[in-house]
Steps between C-alpha positions, in 0.01 A plus 500: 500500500774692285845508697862598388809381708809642482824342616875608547793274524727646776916537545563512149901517374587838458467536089812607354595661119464167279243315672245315368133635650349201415742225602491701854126510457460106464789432777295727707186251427585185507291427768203703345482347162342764240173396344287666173390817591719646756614829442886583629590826637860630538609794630685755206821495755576112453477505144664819473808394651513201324491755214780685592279793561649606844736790466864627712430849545842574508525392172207741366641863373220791613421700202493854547032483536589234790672703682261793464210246643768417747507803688164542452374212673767392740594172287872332382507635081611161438135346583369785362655461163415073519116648571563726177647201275191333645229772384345660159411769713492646838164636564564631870777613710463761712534443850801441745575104567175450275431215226569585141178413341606307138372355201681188469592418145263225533226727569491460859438826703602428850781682750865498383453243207495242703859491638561388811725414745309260763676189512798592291857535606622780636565780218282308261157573355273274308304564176199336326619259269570576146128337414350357751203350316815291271629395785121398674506297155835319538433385832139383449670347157744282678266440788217327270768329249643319814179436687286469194260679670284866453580783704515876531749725579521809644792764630432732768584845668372742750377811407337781676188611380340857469279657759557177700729424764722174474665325255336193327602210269482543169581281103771658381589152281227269361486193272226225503267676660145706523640809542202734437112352566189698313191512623394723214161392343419289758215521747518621864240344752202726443597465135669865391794402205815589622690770310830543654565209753894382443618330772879442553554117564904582437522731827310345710634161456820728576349629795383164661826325415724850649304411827632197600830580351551802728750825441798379771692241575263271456689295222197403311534680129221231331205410579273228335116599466247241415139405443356852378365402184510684168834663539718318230439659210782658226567816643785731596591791759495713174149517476454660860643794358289825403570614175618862578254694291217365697712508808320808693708451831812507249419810330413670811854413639664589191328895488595570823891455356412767231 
């Protein structure tokens, strides 16, 4: 019988600018020693405070575009213009108290670049970090030298998700992992080769772990999923990413801007 299990450490120390993920990590463990194998989840928002990537809007001047989108869509210029330092482009932004629709400059395409203000201080707003598969690595580096052990690691958001309702986890950071499985050239079970068959092992490792972690108060920004084999591997979050000239949903986006 396969199985995967999936566990969450809960009433973790709020993480504050400076921390170390994975010292917290192990604290948070040391009645659940790691083992070979286990892949790590963390939620972007830990690491990115410990990153110093949570922002004083009152200490973020509007350019004149953020106020424009602004008045537009019934939002403070100040988050506007963090979602614009956050963005290559904005591909949508149209509609009163609506999303901006973004291409991160990691490649991401998701609803206001991924800032957000959920569990943040009041007047603050938190960003991705600055790479979130280098800072997947560093944790999962210090992890293993100290446990001489083999792990994964993997950072996670929520993102919506088009023509479907409800957000769902997603890799945003990778290191150590499978992030992307092919099928292609293999057989199905009446024995037709598979042309096109990439399965995302990166999101929905995300997506299991972002279940027990929750989108509250829960206090639970890590989970710990084991015993799903073939998911270490050398991969990244980077490799999720559509290129954009084979992008189709991308280019469609982008000519309705034109």
């Amino acid at each position: 019988m396969v199985h995967l299990s999936v566990y969450a450490p809960e009433n973790l120390p709020e993480i504050e600018r400076g921390d170390s993920i994975a010292e917290r990590i192990l604290t948070s463990l040391a009645d659940f020693p790691l083992q070979t194998g286990d892949i790590i989840a963390i939620s972007h928002k830990v690491v990115s405070k410990a990153e110093s990537r949570m922002f004083d809007l009152r200490e973020i001047t509007p350019s004149p575009k953020a106020v424009q989108y602004g008045v537009l869509l019934g939002k403070e210029p100040a988050l506007i213009q963090l979602i614009l330092n956050e963005s290559e482009e904005v591909l949508w932004a149209e509609r009163a108290n609506g999303p901006m629709i973004c291409r991160h400059h990691r490649g991401f395409v998701c609803a206001n670049a991924a800032v957000d203000c959920s569990n943040t201080k009041p007047g603050h707003a938190v960003t991705l970090p600055l790479d979130p598969d280098l800072s997947a690595a560093q944790i999962r580096g210090e992890i293993e030298r100290r446990l001489n052990i083999r792990i994964g690691t993997i950072i996670c958001d929520t993102h919506g998700r088009s023509f479907r309702n409800g957000a769902c986890g997603i890799a945003v950071g990778a290191s150590g992992i499978v992030a992307l499985k092919s099928y292609i050239g293999k057989k199905d079970r009446v024995g037709r080769v598979m042309e096109s068959s990439v399965e995302c092992y990166a999101d929905e490792l995300a997506a299991a772990a972002t279940l027990v972690m929750g989108q509250g108060d829960e206090g639970r920004p890590i989970a710990i999923i084991r015993g799903f084999q073939g998911t270490i591997g050398e991969q990244s979050a980077k490799e999720i990413i559509r290129q954009q000239e084979t992008d189709i949903f991308l280019q469609a986006l982008q000519k309705t801007r034109k």
